[in-house]
C-alpha positions in Angstrom: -1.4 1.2 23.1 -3.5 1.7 26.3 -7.1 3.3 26.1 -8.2 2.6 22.8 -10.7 -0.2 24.1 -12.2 2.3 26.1 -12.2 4.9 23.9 -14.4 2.6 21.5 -16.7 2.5 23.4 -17.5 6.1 24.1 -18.3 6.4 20.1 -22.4 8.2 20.0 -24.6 6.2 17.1 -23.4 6.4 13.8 -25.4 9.0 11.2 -25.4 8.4 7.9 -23.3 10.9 5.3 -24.3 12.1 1.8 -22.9 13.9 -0.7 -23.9 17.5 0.6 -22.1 16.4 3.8 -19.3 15.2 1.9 -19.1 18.4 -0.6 -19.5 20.9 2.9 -16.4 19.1 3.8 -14.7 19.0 0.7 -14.7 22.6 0.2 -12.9 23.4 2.8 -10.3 21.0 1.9 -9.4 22.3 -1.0 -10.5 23.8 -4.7 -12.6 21.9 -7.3 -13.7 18.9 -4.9 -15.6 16.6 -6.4 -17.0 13.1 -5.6 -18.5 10.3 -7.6 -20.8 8.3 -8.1 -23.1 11.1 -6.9 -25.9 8.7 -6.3 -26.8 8.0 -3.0 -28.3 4.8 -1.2 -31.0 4.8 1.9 -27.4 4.6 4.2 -25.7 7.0 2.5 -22.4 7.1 1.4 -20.7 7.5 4.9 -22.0 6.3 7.9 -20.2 8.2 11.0 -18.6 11.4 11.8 -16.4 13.5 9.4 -15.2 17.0 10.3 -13.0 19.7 9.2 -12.0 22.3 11.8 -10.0 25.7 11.1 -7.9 27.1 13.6 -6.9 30.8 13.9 -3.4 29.8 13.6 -4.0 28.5 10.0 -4.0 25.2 11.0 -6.4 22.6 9.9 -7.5 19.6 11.2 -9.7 16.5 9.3 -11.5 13.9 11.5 -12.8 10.9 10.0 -15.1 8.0 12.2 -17.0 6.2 9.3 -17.5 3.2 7.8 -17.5 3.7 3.7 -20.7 2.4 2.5 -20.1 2.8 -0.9 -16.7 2.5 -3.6 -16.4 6.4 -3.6 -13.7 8.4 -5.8 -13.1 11.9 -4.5 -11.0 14.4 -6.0 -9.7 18.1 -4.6 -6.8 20.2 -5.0 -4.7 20.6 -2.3 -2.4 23.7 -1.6 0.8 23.5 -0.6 1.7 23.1 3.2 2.9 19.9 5.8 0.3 17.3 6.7 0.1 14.7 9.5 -2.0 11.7 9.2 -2.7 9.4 12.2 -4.6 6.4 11.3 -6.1 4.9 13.7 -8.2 2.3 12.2 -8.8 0.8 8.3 -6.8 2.4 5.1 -6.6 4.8 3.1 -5.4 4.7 -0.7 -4.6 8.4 -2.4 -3.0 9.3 -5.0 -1.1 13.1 -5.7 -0.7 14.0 -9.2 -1.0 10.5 -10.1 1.8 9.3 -7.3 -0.5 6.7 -5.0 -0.2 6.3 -1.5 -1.6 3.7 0.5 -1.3 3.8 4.3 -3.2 0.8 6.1 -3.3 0.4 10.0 -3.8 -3.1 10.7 -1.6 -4.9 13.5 -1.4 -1.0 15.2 -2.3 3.0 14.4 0.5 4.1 12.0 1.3 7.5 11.5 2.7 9.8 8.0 3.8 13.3 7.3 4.2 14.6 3.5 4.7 17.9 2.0 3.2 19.4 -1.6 5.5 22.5 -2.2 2.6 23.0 -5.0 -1.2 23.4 -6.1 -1.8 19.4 -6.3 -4.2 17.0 -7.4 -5.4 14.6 -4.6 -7.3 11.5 -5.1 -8.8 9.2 -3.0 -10.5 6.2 -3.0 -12.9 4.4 -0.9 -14.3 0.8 -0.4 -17.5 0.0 0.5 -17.2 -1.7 4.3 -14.2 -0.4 5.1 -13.9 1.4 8.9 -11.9 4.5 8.8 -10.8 6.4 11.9 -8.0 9.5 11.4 -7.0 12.5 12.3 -4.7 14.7 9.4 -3.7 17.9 10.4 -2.2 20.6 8.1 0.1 23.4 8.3 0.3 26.0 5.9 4.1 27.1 4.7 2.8 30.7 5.9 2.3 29.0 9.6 6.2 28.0 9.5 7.2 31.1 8.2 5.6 33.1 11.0 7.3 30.5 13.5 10.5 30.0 12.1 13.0 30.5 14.9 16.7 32.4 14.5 18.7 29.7 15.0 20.2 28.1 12.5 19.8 24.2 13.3 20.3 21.0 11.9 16.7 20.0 12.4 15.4 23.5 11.2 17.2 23.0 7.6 16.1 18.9 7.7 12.3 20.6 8.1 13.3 23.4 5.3 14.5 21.0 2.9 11.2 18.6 3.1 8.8 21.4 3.2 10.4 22.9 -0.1 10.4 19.4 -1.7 7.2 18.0 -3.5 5.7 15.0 -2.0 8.6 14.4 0.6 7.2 11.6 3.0 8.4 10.8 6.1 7.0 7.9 9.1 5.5 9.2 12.4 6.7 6.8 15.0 3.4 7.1 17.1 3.6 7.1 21.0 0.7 6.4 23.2 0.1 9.9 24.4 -0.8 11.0 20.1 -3.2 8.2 20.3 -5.1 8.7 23.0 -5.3 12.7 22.0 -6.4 11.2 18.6 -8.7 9.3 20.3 -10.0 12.2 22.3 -10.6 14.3 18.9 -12.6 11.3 17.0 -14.8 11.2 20.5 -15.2 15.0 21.3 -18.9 16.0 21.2 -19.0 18.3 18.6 -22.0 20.4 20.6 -19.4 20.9 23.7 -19.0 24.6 23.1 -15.9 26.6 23.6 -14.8 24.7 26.1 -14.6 21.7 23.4 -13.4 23.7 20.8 -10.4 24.5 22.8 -10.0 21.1 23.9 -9.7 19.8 20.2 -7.6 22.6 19.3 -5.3 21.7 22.4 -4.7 18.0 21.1 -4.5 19.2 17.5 -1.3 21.3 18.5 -0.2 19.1 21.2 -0.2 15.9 17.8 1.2 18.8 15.4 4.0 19.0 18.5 4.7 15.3 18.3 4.7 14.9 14.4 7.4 17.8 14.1 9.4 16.5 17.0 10.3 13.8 14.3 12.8 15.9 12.7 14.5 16.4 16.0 15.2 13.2 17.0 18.5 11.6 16.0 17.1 8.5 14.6 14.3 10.2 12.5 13.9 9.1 9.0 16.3 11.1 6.3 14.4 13.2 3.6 14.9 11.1 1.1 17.4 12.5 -1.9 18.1 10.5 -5.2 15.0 8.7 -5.3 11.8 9.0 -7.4 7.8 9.8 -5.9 7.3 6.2 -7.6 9.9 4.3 -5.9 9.2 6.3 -2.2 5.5 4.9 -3.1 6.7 1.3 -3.0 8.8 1.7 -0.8 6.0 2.3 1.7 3.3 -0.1 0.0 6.4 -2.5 0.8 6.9 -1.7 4.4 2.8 -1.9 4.4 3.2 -5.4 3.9 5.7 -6.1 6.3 3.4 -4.6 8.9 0.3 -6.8 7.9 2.4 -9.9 8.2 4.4 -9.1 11.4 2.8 -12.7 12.4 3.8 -14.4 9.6 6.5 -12.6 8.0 7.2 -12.9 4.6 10.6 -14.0 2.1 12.4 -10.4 0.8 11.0 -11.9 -2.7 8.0 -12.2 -1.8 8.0 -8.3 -0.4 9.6 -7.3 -3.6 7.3 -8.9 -5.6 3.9 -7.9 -3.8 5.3 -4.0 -3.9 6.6 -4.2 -7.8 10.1 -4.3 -7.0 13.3 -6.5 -8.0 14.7 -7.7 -4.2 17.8 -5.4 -5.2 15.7 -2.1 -6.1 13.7 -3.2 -2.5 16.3 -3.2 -0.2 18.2 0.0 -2.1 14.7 2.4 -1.7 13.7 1.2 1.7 17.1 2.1 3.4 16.7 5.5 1.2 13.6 5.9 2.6 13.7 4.6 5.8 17.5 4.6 7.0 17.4 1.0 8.2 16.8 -2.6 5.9 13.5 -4.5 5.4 14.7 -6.6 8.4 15.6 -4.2 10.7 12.3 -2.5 10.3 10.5 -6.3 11.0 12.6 -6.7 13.6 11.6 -3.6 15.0 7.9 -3.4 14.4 7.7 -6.8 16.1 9.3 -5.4 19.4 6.7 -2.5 19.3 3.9 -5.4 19.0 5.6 -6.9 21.7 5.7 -4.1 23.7 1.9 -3.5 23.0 0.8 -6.8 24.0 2.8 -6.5 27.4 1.2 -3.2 27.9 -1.8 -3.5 27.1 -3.1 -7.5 27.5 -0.8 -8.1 30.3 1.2 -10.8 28.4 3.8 -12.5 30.2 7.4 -12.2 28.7 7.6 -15.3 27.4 4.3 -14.5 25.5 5.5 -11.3 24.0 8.8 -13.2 23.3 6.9 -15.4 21.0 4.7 -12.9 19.7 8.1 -10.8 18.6 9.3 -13.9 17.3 11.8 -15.2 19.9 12.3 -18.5 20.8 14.1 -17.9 23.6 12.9 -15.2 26.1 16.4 -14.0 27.3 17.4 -13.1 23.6 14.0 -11.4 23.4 14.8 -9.4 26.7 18.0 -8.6 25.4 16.7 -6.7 22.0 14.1 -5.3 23.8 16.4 -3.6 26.1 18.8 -2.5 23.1 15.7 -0.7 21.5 13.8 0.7 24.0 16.4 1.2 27.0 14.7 -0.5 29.6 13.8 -4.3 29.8 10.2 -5.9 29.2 10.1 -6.8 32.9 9.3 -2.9 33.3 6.3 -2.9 32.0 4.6 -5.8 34.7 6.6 -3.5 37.3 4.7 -0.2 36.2 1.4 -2.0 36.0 1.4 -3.1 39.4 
């Protein structure tokens, strides 16, 4: 995804973070943050940029650009509401009222929306050298109530049901643009004035705009019915795996067994979850890295054939074509 190469390199010097920084944050997280160990080395226990910004509208919006200099474990209590997470960079590994979650960007930036219908317990845990960059926004049910629109729709009762459903948890097929405006709030120079305020509260909404749009579109991921919080967990520490062995892909045992599941209970949760198999979802995330590579290295087709996984580059151009309605050759012809 174009931009992020440049983007890096607009970051100011890294300051280190201790735990008043972290509690000033906290606080406005949520009730009863806490964070431990409490002791503190010469580096701190963050060393970057972390922010929490409130918006007139209700919305909220956490920045993180740090690299975790110690094993931290923080606790809050969150209220209920909708929140997007793009992660741009590194991992993160939470748990809500005991239900982990673990969301790790590491062959792209992935995205996440949940929902807590209730007062929850949020946990988090951090390793020492671990880079984190993110943006997580979130909505307040009072926000949607104030916003909800007359009509009747499909989408609208989709959005009703996961916001009324404890821990629903749907993917955030990321485009480009949401990047690069994620990008823009990591690098936005906090002593900008109003003029920067407005501008991180202008990508804020416009990422909010583009998390929502997911329950419009037709191939969005169902809210998932008839499954357990544990099994949606592994379900997405399975597809996890998948994406951090896109160039080596591994057996549906081998998934199974990595994520705690019988190859059986795998493939039944992940289509639950997801609405398409273990292999579909490969196949997919492997044209997306293919699609990256041609837009932003330059690859030849051939290259991103083989990247995706195709030995022959007219069967590549093909599947590319079927999921993204245009052929790979489109790319070198927009570049130009």
């Amino acid at each position: 995804m174009g931009g992020r190469s440049q983007q890096r390199s607009q970051r100011r010097p890294r300051r280190p973070l201790g735990v008043s920084d972290l509690e000033a944050v906290g606080r406005l997280a949520g009730a009863e943050y806490r964070v431990s160990p409490r002791r503190e080395s010469p580096s701190g226990l963050l060393e970057g940029r972390v922010s929490m910004r409130h918006f007139e509208s209700g919305i909220s919006m956490h920045a993180t650009d740090a690299i975790e200099m110690a094993d931290l474990h923080t606790e809050v209590v969150l209220q209920p509401g909708l929140s997007a997470l793009l992660l741009l960079e590194g991992e993160i590994d939470v748990a809500f009222d005991g239900t982990p979650l673990r969301v790790a960007a590491e062959a792209m930036p992935v995205g996440r929306i949940w929902s807590l219908s209730r007062p929850t317990s949020f946990v988090r845990k951090s390793a020492r050298g671990r880079h984190v960059r993110k943006v997580n926004i979130t909505v307040p049910p009072a926000w949607f109530e104030a916003h909800a629109g007359a009509a009747d729709t499909g989408s609208q009762r989709d959005l009703g049901r996961f916001l009324t459903t404890q821990l629903s948890i749907r993917d955030w097929r990321l485009t480009a643009g949401a990047v690069r405006k994620a990008e823009q709030i990591l690098t936005a120079d906090e002593a900008s004035g109003m003029l920067g305020g407005l501008s991180v509260e202008q990508n804020t909404l416009a990422l909010l705009f583009e998390a929502l749009s997911q329950f419009t579109q037709v191939d969005a991921e169902p809210t998932v019915r008839n499954v357990s919080p544990r099994d949606v967990s592994r379900a997405h520490t399975a597809r996890e795996i998948v994406v951090r062995h896109l160039d080596d892909p591994l057996s549906l045992p081998q998934i199974a067994r990595e994520s705690g599941m019988s190859v059986s209970t795998l493939q039944r949760v992940f289509r639950a979850c997801f609405g398409h198999s273990v292999i579909e979802f490969l196949r997919m995330r492997r044209l997306e890295l293919a699609r990256q590579v041609l837009d932003d290295c330059g690859a030849t087709v051939a290259e991103a054939a083989q990247r995706a996984g195709y030995s022959n580059p007219s069967n590549f151009a093909t599947a590319f074509q079927r999921e993204f309605g245009y052929p790979p050759s489109h790319i070198h012809r927009d570049r130009k």
